[in-house]
C-alpha positions in Angstrom: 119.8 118.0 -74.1 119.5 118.0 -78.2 123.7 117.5 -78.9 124.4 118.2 -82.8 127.6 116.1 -83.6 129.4 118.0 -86.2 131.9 116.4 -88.4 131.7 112.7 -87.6 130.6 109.8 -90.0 128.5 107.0 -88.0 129.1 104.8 -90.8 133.0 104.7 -90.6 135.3 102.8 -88.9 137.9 105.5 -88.1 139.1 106.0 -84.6 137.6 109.3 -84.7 134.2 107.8 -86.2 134.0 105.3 -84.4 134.4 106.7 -81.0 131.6 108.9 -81.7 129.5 106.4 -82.5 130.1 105.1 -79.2 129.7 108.3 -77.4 126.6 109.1 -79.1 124.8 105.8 -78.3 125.7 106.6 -74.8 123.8 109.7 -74.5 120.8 108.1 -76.4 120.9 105.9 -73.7 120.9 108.3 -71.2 118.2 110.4 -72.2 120.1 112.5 -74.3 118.9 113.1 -78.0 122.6 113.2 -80.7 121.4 114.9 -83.9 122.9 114.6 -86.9 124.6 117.5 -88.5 121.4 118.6 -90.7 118.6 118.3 -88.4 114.7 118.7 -89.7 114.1 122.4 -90.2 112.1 123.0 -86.5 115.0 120.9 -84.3 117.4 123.2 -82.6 120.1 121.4 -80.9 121.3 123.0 -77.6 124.9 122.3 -78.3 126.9 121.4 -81.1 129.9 119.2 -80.7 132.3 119.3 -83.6 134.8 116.6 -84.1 138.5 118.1 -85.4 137.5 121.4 -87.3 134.0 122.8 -88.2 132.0 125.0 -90.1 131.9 127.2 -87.0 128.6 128.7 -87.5 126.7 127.7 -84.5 127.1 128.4 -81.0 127.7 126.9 -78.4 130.2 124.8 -79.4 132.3 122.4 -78.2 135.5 120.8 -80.2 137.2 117.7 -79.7 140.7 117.5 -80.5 142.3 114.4 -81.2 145.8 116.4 -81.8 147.2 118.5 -84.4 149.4 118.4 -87.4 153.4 118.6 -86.8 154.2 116.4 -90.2 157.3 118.1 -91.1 157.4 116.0 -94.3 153.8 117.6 -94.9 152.3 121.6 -95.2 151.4 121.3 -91.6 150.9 125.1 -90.8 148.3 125.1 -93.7 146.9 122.1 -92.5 146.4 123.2 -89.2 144.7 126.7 -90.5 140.9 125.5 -90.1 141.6 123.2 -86.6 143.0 126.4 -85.2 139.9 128.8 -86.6 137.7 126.2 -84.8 139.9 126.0 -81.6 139.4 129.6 -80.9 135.6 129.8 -82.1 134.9 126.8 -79.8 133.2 127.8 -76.4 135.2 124.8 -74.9 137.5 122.8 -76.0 138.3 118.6 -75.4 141.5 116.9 -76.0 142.2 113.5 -75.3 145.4 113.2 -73.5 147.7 115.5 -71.5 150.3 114.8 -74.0 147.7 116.3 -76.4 147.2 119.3 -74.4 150.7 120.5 -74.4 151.6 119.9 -78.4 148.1 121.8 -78.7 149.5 124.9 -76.4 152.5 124.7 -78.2 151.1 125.6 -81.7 147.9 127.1 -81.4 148.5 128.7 -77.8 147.0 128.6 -74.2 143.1 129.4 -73.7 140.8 128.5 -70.9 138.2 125.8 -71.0 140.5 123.0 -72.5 139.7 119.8 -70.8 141.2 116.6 -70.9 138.9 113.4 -71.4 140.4 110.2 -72.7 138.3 108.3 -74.7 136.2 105.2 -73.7 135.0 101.8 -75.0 131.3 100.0 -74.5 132.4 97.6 -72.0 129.1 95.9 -72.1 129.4 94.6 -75.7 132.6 93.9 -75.5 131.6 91.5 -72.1 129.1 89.9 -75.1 131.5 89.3 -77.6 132.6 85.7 -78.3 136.5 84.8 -77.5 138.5 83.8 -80.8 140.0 80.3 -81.2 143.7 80.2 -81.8 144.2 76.6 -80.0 146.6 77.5 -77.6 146.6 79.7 -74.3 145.8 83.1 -74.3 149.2 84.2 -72.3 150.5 82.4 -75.6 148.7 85.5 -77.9 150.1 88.5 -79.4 148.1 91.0 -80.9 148.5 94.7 -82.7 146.2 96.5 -84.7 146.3 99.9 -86.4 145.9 101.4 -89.7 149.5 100.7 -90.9 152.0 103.6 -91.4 155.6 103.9 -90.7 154.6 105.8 -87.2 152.6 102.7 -86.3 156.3 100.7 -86.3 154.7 97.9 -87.1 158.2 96.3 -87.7 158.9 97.2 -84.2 156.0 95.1 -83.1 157.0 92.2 -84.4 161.0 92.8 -83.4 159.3 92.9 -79.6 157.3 89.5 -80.1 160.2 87.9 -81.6 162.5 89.1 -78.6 160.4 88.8 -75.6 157.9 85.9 -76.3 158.2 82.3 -75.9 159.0 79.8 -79.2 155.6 78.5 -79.2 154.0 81.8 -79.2 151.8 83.6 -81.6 151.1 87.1 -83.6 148.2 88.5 -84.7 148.0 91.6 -86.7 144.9 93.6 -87.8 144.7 96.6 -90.2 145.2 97.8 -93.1 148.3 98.0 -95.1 149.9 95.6 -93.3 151.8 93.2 -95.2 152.8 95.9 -97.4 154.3 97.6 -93.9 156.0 94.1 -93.5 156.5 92.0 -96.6 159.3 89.7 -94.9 157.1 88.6 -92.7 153.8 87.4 -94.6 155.3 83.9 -94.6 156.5 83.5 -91.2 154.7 80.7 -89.3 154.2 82.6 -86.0 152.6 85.8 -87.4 148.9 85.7 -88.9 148.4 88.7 -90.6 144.2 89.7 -89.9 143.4 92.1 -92.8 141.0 95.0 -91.5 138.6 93.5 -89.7 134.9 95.2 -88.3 135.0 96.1 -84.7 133.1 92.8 -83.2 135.8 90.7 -85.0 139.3 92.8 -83.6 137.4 92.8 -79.8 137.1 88.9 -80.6 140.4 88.5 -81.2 141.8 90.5 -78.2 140.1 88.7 -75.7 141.8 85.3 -77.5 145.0 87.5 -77.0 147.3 87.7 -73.5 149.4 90.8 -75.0 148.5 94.0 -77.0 151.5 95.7 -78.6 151.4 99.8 -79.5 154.8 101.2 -80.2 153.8 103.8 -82.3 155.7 107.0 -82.2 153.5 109.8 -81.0 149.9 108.6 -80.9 147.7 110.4 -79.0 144.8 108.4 -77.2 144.4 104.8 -79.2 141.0 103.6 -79.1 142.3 100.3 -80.4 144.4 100.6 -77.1 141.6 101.2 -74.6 140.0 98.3 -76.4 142.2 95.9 -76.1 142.9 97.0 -72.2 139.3 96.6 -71.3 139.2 93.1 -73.3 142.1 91.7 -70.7 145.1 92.5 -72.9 148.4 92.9 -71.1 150.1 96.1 -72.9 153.4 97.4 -74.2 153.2 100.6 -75.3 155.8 103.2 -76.3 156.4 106.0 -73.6 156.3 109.2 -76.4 153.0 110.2 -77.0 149.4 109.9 -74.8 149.6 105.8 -75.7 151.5 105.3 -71.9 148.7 107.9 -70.4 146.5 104.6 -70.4 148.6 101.8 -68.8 148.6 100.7 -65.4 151.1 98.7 -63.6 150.4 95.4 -64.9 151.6 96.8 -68.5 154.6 97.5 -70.1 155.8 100.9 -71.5 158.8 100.9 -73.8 161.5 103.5 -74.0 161.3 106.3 -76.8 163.1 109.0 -77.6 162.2 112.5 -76.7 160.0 114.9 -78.3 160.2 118.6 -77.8 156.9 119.6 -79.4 158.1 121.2 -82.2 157.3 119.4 -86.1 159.1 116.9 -87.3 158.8 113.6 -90.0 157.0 112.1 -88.4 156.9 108.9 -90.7 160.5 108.4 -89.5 160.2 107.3 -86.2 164.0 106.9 -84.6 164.6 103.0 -83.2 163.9 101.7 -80.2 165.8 99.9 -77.7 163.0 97.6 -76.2 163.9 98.0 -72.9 161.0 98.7 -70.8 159.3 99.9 -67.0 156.2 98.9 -65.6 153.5 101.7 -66.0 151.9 103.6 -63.1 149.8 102.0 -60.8 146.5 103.6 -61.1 143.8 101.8 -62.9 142.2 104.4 -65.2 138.4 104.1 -65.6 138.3 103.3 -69.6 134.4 102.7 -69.6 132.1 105.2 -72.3 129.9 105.5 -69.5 132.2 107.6 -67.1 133.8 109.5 -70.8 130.2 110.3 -71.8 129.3 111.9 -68.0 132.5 114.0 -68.6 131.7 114.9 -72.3 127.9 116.0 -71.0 129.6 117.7 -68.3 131.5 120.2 -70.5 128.4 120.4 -72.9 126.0 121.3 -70.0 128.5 124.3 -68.9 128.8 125.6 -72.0 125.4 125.6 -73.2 124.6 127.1 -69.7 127.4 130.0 -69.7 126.4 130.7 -73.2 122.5 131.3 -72.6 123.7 133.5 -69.6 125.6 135.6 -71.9 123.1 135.4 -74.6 
């Protein structure tokens, strides 16, 4: 099947970007053939799948969400305006966490062929990937990672490491913006602040690490998350949002305040009280193999129920 991703940029390092990257090497691998989104003249793809918001111009077409504006502090209703034309243009429609699927019902309404597929990680190169030296045991390893914003409660990270872990312990943080997030601690001699580091490098470093910390307020399916799960990391995540929709029992979820689906400033997360329950016990299936038989699932119906219609 010719799949024509729309709206995705190979060459980025995005969590959007660079899950498609993974996806489409997936179904190159598979036999599938992932176009880019101006094809030569005499290829017609079979499907299109369009990440966020399209041009929609093509059918069929399937869009995946990876949520939806609810800034308060932002124009979000204006924002929204082209992810919502494309919502009800698409033929189908994928979202990556149930948490997802109800803010998305909440603003932009209920329709049928909404799926839910979390996303997935290349467990095979990660197996590949060398382990980091720190010189000390990996239970001994923090690690968090994001593109730093006030959501991302960095701060909050480091509150957790400094409570729970033992004096001989050490942080790791990745990303951007992230000594600017937390200028008090660029000097302290337990935390080692990363910079934004390419994929292999962050994978290197999380299966040097024995804990992955993700207390952001409201995320929706972390792809740094699912990375550092399937590269041995034990995880404390933060119960609001889709983050906790990835943990099993042998991780941590954190207690967060509620969130009634309605907008909000969202760069002023409320505090959190670090007290914490084990997560559920089922192991979820993280690999891009089984996300990519999903994904082709939902293309094959829709490029099937649209030539009957046709």
């Amino acid at each position: 099947m010719k799949i024509q991703f729309e709206n995705v940029n190979f060459n980025s390092r995005s969590g959007p970007d660079g899950f498609g990257l993974k996806l489409a090497r997936r179904l190159l691998d598979t036999g599938h053939d992932p176009l880019p989104m101006q094809p030569a003249w005499d290829i017609q793809p079979d499907v299109r799948l369009t990440f966020i918001q399209g041009m929609n111009d093509f059918k069929p077409n399937v869009l995946r969400l990876d949520g939806i504006y609810f800034n308060s502090a932002q124009d979000w209703e204006r924002m929204n305006e082209p992810i919502k034309r494309s919502y009800d243009f698409a033929d189908a429609v994928i979202v990556q966490s149930e948490f997802d699927k109800k803010l998305i019902f909440k603003f932009f309404g209920e329709r049928n062929n909404v799926f839910v597929i979390r996303n997935g990680t290349d467990t095979k190169i990660i197996q590949k990937i060398s382990v980091a030296h720190t010189n000390l045991p990996r239970e001994k390893v923090w690690m968090c990672a994001s593109s730093w914003r006030p959501h991302k409660r960095l701060l909050e990270n480091i509150e957790l490491f400094e409570k729970v872990s033992s004096p001989d312990s050490i942080m790791l943080v990745a990303g951007s913006n992230a000594q600017e997030s937390a200028p008090d601690y660029v000097d302290h001699p337990r935390i080692s602040f990363l910079g934004d580091l390419p994929w292999d490098s962050m994978i290197s470093y999380m299966k040097a690490s024995g804990h992955f910390v993700h207390l952001s307020w409201l995320d929706h399916c972390p792809n740094v998350v699912i990375d550092a799960k399937v590269a041995g990391c034990k995880l404390h995540v933060s119960e609001a949002g889709g983050t906790v929709e990835l943990v099993s029992s042998s991780d941590l979820v954190y207690r967060d305040s509620s969130f009634n689906l309605e907008p909000l400033e969202l760069y002023n997360p409320p505090k959190m009280s670090l007290s914490s329950y084990s997560g559920l016990a089922d192991m979820k299936d993280l690999r891009i193999t089984s996300c990519a038989k999903s994904y082709l699932e939902v293309l094959r119906i829709s490029h099937e129920s649209f030539c009957t219609r046709a």
